[in-house]
C-alpha positions as a Markdown table, in Angstrom:
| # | Residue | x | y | z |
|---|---|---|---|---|
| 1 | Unk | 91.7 | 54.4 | 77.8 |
| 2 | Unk | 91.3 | 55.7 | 74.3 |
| 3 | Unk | 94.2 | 55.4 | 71.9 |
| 4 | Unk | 93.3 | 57.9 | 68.4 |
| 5 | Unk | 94.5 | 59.6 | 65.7 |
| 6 | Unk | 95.0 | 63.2 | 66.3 |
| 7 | Unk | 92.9 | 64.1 | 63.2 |
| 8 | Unk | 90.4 | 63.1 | 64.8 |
| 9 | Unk | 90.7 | 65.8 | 67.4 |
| 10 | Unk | 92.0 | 68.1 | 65.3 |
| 11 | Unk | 92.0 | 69.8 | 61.7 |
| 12 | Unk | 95.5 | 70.8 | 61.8 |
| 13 | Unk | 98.1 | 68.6 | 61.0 |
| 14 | Unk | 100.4 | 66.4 | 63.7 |
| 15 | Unk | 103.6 | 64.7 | 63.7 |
| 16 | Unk | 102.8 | 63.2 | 67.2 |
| 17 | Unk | 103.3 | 59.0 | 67.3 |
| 18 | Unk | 100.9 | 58.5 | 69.9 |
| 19 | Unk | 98.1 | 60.8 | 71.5 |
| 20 | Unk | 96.3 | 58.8 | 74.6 |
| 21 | Unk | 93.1 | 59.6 | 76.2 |
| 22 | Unk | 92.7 | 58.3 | 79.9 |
| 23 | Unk | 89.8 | 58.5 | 81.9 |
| 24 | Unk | 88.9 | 56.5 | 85.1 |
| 25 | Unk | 85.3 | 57.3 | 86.0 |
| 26 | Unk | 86.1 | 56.2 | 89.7 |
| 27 | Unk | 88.4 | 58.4 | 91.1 |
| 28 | Unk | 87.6 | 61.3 | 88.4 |
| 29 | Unk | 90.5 | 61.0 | 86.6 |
| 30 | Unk | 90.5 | 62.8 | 83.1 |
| 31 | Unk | 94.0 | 63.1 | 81.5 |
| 32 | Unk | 96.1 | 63.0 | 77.9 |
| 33 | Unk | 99.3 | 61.7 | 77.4 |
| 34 | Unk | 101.2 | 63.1 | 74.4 |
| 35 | Unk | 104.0 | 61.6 | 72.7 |
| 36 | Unk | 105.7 | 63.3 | 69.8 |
| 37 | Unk | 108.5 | 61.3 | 69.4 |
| 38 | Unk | 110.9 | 58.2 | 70.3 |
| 39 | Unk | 113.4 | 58.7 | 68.4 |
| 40 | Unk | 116.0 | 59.0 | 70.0 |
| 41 | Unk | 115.0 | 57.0 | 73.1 |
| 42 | Unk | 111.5 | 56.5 | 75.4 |
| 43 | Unk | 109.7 | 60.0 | 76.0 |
| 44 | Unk | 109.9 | 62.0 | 78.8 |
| 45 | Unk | 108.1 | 65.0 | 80.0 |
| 46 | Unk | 105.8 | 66.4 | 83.5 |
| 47 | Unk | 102.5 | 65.6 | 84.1 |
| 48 | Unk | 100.8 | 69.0 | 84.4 |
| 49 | Unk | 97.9 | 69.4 | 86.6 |
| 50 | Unk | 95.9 | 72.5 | 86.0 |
| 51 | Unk | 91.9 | 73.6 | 85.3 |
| 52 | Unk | 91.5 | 73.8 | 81.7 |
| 53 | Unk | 88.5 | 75.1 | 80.2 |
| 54 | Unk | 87.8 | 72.9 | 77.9 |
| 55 | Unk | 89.0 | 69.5 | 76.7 |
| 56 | Unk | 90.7 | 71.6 | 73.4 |
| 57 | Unk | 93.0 | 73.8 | 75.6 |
| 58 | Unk | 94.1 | 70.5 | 77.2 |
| 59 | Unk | 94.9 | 68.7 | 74.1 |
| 60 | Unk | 96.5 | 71.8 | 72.5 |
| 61 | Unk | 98.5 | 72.2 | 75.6 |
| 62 | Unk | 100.0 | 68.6 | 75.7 |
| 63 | Unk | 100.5 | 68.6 | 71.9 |
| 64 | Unk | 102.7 | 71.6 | 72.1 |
| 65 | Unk | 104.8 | 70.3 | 75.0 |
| 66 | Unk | 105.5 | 67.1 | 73.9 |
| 67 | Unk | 107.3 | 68.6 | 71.1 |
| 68 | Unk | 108.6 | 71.1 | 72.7 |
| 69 | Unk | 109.8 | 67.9 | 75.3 |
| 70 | Unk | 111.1 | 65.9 | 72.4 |
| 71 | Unk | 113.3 | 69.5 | 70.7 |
| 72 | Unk | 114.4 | 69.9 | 74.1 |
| 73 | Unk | 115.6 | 66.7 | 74.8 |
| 74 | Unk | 117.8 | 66.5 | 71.7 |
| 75 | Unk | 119.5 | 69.6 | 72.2 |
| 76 | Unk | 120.4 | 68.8 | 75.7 |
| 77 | Unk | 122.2 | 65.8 | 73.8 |
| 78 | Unk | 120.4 | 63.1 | 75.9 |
| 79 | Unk | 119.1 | 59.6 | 74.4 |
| 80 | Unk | 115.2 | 60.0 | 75.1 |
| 81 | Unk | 112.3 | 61.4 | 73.1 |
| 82 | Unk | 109.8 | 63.5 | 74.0 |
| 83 | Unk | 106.4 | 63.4 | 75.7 |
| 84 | Unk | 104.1 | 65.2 | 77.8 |
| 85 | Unk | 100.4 | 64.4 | 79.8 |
| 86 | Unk | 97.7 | 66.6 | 81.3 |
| 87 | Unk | 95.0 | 65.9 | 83.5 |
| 88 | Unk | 92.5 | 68.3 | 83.5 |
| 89 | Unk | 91.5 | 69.4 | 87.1 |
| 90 | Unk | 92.3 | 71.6 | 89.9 |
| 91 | Unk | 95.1 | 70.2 | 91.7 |
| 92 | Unk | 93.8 | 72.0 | 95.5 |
| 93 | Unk | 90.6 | 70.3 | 95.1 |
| 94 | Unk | 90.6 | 67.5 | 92.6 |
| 95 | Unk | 94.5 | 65.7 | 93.4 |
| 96 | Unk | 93.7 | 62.4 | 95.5 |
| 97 | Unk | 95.7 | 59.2 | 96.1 |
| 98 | Unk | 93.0 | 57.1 | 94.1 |
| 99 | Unk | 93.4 | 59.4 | 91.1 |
| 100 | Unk | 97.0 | 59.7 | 90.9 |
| 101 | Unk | 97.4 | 55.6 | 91.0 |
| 102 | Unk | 94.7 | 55.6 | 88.4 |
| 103 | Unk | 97.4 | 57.9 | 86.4 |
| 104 | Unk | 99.7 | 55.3 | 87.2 |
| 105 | Unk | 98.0 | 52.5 | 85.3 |
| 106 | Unk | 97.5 | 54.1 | 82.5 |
| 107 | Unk | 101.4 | 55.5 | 82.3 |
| 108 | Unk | 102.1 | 51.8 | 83.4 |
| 109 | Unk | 100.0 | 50.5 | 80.3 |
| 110 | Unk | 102.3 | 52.2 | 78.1 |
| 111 | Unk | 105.1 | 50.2 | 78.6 |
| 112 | Unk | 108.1 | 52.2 | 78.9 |
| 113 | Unk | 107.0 | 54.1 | 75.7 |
| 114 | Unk | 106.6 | 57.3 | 78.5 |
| 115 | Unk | 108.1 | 58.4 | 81.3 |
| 116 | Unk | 106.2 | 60.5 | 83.5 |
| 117 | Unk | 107.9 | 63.1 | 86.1 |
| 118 | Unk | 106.3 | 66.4 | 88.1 |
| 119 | Unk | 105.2 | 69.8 | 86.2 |
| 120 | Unk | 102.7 | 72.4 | 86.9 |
| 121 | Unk | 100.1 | 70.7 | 89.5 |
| 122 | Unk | 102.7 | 67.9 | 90.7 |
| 123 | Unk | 105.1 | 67.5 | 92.8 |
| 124 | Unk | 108.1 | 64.8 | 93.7 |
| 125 | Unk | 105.6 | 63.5 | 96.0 |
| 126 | Unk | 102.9 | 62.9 | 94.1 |
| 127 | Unk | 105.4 | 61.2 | 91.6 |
| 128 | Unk | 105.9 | 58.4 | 94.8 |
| 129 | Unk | 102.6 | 58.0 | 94.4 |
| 130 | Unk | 102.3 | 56.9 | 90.6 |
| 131 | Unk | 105.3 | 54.9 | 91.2 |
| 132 | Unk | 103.0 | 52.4 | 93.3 |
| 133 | Unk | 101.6 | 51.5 | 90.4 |
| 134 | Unk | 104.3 | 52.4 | 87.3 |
| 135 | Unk | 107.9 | 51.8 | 86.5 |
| 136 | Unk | 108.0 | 54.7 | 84.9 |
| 137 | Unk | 108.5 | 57.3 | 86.7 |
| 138 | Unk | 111.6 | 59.6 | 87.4 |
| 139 | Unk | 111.7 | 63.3 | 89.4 |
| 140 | Unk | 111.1 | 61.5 | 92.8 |
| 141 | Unk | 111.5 | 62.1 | 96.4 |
| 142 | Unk | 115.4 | 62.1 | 97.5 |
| 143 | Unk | 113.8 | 59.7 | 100.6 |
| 144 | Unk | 112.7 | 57.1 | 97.3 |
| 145 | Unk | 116.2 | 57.5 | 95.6 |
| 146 | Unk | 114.9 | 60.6 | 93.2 |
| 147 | Unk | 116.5 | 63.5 | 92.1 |
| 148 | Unk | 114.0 | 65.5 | 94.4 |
| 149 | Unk | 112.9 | 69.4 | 93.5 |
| 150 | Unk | 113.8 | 69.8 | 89.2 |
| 151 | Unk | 113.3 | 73.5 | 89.2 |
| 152 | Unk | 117.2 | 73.6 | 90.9 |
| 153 | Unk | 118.5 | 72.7 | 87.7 |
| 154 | Unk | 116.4 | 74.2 | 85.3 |
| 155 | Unk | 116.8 | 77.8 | 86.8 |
| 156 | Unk | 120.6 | 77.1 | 86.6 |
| 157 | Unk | 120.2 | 76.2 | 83.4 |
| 158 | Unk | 118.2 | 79.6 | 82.5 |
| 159 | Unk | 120.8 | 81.3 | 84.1 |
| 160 | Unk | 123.6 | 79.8 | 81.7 |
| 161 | Unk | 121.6 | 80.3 | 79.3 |
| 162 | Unk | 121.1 | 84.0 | 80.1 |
| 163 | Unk | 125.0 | 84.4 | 80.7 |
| 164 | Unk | 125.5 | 83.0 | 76.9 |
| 165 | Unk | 123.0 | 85.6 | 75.9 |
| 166 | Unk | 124.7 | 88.7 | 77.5 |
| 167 | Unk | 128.3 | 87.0 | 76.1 |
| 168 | Unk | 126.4 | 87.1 | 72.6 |
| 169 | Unk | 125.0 | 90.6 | 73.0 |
| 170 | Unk | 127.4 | 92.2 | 74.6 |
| 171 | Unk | 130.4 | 90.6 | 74.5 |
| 172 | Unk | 130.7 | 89.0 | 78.4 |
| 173 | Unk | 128.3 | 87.2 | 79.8 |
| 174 | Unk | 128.4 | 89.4 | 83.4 |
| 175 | Unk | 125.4 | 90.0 | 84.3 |
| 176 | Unk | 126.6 | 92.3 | 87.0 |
| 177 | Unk | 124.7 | 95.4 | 86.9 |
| 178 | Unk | 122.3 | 94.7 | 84.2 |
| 179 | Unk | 118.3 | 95.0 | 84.8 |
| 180 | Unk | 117.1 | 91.9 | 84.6 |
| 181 | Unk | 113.0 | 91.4 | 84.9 |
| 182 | Unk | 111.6 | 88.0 | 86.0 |
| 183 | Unk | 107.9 | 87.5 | 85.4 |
| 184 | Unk | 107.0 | 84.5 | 87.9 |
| 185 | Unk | 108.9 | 83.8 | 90.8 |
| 186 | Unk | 107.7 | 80.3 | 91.5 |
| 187 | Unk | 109.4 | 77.8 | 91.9 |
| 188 | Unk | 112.3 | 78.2 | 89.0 |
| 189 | Unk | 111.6 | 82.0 | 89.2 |
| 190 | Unk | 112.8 | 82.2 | 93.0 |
| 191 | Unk | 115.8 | 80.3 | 92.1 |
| 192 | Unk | 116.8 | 82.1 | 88.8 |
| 193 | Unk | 116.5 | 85.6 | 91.4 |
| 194 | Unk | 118.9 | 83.8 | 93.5 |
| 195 | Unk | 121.7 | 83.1 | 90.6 |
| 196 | Unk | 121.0 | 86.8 | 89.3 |
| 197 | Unk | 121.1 | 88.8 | 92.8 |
| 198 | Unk | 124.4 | 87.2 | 93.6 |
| 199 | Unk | 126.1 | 88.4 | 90.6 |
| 200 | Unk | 124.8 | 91.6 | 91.0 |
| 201 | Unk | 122.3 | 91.8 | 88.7 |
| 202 | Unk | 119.8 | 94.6 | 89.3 |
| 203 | Unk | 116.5 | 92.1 | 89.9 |
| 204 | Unk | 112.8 | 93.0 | 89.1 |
| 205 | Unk | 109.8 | 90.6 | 89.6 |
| 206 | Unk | 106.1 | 90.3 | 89.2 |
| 207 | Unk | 104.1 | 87.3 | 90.3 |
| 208 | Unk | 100.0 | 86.4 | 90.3 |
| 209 | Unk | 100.8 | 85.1 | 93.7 |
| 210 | Unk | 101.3 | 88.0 | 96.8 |
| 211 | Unk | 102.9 | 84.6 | 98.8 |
| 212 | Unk | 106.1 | 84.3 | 96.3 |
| 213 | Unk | 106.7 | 87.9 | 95.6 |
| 214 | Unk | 106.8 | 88.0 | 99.8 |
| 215 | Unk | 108.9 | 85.1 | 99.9 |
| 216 | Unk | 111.6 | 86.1 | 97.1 |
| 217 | Unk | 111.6 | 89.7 | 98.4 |
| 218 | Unk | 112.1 | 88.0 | 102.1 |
| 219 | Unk | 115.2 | 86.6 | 101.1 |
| 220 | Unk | 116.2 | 89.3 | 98.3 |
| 221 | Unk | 115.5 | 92.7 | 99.9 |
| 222 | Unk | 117.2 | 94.0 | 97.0 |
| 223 | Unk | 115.0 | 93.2 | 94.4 |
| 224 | Unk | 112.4 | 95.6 | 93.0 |
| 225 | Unk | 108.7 | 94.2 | 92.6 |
| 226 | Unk | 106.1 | 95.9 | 90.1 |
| 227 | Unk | 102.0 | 94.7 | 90.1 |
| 228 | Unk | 102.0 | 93.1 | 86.9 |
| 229 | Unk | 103.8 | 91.9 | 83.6 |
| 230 | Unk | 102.6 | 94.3 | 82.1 |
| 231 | Unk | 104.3 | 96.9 | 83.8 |
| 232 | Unk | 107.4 | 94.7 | 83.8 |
| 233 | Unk | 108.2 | 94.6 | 80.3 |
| 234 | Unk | 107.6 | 98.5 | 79.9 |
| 235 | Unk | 110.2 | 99.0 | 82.0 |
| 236 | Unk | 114.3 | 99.9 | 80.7 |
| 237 | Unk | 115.2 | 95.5 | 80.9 |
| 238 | Unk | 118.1 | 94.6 | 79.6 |
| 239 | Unk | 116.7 | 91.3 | 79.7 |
| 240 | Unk | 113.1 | 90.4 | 80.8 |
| 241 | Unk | 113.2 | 86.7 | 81.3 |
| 242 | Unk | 109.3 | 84.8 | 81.6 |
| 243 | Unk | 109.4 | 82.2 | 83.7 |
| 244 | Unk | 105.4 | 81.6 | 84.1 |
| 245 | Unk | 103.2 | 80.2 | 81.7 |
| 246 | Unk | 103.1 | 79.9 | 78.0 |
| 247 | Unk | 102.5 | 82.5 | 75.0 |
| 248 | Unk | 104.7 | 85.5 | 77.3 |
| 249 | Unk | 105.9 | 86.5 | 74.2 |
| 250 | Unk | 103.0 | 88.3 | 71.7 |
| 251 | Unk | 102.4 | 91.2 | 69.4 |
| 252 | Unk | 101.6 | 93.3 | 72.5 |
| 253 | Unk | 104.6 | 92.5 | 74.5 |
| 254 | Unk | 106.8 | 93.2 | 71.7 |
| 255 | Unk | 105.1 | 96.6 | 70.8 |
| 256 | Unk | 106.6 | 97.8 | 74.5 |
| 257 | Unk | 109.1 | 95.6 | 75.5 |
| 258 | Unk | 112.5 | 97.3 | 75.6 |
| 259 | Unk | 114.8 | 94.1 | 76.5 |
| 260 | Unk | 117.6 | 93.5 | 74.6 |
| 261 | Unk | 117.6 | 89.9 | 75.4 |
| 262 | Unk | 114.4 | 87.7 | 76.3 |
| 263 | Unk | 115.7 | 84.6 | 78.3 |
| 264 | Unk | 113.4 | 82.8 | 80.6 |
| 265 | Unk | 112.0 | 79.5 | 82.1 |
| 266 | Unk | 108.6 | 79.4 | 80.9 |
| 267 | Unk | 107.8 | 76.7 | 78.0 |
| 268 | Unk | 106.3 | 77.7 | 74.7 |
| 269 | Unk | 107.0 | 81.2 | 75.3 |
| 270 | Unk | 106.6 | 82.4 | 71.5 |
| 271 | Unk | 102.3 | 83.3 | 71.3 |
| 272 | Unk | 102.1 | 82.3 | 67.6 |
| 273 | Unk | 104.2 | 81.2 | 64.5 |
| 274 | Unk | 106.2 | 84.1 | 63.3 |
| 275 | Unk | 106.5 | 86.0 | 66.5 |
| 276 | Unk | 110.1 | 84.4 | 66.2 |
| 277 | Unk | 110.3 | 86.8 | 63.0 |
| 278 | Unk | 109.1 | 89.8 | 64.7 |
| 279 | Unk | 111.8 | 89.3 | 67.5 |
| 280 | Unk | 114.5 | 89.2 | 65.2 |
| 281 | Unk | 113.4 | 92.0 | 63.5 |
| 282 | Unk | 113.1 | 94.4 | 66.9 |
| 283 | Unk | 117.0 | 93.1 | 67.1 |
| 284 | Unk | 115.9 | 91.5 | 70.2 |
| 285 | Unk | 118.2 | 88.4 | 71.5 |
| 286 | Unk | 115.8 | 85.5 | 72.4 |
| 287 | Unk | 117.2 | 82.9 | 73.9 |
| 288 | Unk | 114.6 | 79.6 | 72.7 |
| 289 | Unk | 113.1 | 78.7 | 75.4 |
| 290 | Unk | 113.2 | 74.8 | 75.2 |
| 291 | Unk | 117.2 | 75.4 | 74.8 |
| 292 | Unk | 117.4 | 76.9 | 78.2 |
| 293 | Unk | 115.1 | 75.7 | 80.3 |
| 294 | Unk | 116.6 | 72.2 | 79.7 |
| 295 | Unk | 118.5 | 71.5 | 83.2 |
| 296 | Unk | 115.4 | 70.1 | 85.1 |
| 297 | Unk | 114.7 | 67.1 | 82.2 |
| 298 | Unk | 118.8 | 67.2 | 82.5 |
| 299 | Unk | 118.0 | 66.6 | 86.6 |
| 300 | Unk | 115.2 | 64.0 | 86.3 |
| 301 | Unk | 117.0 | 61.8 | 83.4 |
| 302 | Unk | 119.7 | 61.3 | 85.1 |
| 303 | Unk | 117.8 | 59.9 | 87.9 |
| 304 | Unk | 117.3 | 57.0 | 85.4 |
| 305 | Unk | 121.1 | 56.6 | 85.7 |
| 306 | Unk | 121.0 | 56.3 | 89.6 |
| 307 | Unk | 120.9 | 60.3 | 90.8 |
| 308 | Unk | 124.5 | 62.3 | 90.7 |
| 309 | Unk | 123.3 | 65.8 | 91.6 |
| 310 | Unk | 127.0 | 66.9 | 90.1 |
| 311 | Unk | 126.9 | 65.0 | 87.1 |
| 312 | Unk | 123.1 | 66.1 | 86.5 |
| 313 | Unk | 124.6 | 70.0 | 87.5 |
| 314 | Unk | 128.1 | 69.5 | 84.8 |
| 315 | Unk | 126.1 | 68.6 | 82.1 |
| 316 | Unk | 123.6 | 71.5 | 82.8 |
| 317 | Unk | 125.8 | 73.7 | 82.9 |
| 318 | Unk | 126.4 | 72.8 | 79.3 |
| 319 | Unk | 123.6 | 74.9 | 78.5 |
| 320 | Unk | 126.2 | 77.6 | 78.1 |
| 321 | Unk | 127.8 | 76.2 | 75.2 |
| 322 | Unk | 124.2 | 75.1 | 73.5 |
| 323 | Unk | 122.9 | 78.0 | 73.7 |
| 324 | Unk | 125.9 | 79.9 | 72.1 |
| 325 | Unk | 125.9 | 77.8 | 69.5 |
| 326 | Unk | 122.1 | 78.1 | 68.5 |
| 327 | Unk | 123.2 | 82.0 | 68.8 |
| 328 | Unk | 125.5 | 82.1 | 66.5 |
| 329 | Unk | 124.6 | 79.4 | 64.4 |
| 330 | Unk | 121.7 | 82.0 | 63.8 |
| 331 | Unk | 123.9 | 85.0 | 62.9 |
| 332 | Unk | 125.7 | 82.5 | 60.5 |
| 333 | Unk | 122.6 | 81.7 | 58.6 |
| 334 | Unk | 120.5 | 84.9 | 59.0 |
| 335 | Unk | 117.9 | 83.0 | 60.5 |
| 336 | Unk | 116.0 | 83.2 | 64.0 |
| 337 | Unk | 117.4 | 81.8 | 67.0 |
| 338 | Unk | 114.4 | 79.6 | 67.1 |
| 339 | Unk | 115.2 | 78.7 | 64.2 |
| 340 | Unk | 118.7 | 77.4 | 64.2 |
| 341 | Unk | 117.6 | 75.4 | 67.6 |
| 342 | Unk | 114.7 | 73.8 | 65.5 |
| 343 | Unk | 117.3 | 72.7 | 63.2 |
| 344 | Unk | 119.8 | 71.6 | 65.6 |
| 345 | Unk | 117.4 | 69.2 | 66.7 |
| 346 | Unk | 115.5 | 67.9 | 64.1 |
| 347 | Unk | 119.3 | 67.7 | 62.6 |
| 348 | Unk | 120.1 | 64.9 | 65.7 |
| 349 | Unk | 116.8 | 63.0 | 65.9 |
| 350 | Unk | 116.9 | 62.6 | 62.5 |
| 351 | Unk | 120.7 | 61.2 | 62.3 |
| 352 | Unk | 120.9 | 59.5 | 65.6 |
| 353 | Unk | 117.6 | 58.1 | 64.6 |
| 354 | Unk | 118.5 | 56.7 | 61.7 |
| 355 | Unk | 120.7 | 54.1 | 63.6 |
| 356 | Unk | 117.2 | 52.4 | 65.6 |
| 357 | Unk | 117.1 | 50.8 | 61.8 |
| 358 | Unk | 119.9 | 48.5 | 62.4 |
| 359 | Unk | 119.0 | 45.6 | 64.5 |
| 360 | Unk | 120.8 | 44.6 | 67.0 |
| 361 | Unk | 120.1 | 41.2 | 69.2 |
């Protein structure tokens, strides 16, 4: 394990505490655990499994979701910090039992400064697996006393969040009848199509993957597929909600997109700094993403509690209210959305952090 400075991997500055390198020659393991911030408690964030090209994309990845973790975590008013780890690999080919205790150690080694759960790559049961060799670990099976599946929450959460959007925009947040486009109907995707179709929303979707587009369209005849993203976000959205991967939302997209509200899943969503700007300039309501897509961290930190799927589900549901807030709070101030939620949060781990300087015995 390698413990060093950022700067030393990149130019650019960092406000991360801690950037770990793990490797264990053995079992192949190659991963990076991120932490931005413990401010207001220990970090928390997924471990992603995925096939980087190159040790850079990895490290920028996990940089920018740790903070987006940490932003995340404040505004969904909980008492933990942020964090995030990759490891760099294809999870069909390259996930073992011997590499995922490996991952365990080196979480383990930590001490309670992270706490791992599933992402991208992992699942609840590979999180059982860590735990063999790490006390911290959350977003387990139900069978080992976890909250089980976090994409349940989280696509309730987007859809509050969506709701809050349309109450914003329009005045109510019924979304019955309005054209809603999902890009990536996974596993938050499928449920967020779920929440929209029985309101009455009018559903389109796109997905990489033939399998979920069959699946969602299985169980939602009603929905309307299209071959790609791009063809979704030409279409006459009201609001096109990305629940995929990262950067969904660049100078391209926004040259065609006609949605009045952007609201979706998928973490880090804005391509490049001041994309926020050109959003709020196209009078287009986007809803941040870390804001919304807070109900699976919701789901998995309460499992540090003992697991109360309708506790975890209340205070997701709270979403609602935060999300109206950063909304308005942006109309108030004449700033972007993204904008007023960076505030919000940087607002609470700065005050609430200011009290971990009193000592108590």
């Amino acid at each position: 394990m390698t413990d060093r400075p950022v700067s030393a991997v990149f130019s650019r500055g960092t406000r991360h505490e801690q950037v770990v390198f793990c490797h264990d020659e053995h079992s192949g393991l190659k991963a990076i655990i991120a932490v931005y911030s413990t401010a207001l408690g220990p970090s928390l964030g997924g471990t992603r499994f995925y096939p980087y090209a190159s040790e850079d994309d990895a490290i920028e990845d996990v940089l920018n979701l740790s903070q987006g973790m940490a932003y995340k975590a404040a505004l969904a008013g909980l008492d933990l910090g942020g964090g995030k780890a990759v490891i760099i690999g294809d999870p069909k080919t390259d996930k073992t039992e011997p590499l995922l205790r490996a991952y365990g150690r080196f979480v383990q080694s930590l001490a309670g400064r992270y706490y791992t759960a599933c992402d991208v790559g992992t699942s609840s049961a590979d999180m059982d697996v860590i735990a063999r060799e790490c006390s911290y670990v959350t977003g387990r099976t139900v069978e080992h006393g976890g909250a089980g599946d976090s994409s349940v929450l989280t696509a309730f959460g987007v859809y509050q969040g969506m709701r809050a959007s349309a109450k914003h925009r329009w005045g109510s947040p019924s979304l019955e009848g309005r054209t809603v486009g999902v890009a990536g109907v996974g596993k938050v995707g499928h449920h967020l199509v779920s929440h929209l179709t029985a309101e009455g929303a009018k559903v389109v979707v796109t997905d990489v993957s033939a399998d979920a587009i069959t699946r969602v369209v299985g169980e939602h005849p009603e929905t309307t597929t299209v071959d790609d993203t791009d063809a979704l976000v030409r279409m006459d959205l009201d609001v096109y909600a990305p629940c995929a991967l990262g950067g969904a939302l660049d100078d391209a997209t926004l040259d065609v997109l006609k949605a009045q509200i952007v609201c979706g899943a998928a973490n880090n969503q804005l391509a490049h700094p001041g994309i926020e700007k050109v959003l709020d300039e196209r009078g287009i309501t986007y809803a941040p993403d870390y804001c919304v897509n807070s109900g699976g961290l919701i789901q998995v930190a309460d499992e540090l509690e003992g697991f109360s799927f309708e506790r975890a589900k209340s205070r997701s549901a709270k979403i609602y209210d935060t999300t109206l807030d950063v909304l308005r709070r942006a109309d108030a101030d004449k700033v972007p959305p993204s904008i007023a939620a960076d505030t919000l949060a940087e607002q609470r781990m700065r005050d609430v952090g200011r009290l971990r300087s009193v000592w108590l015995p």
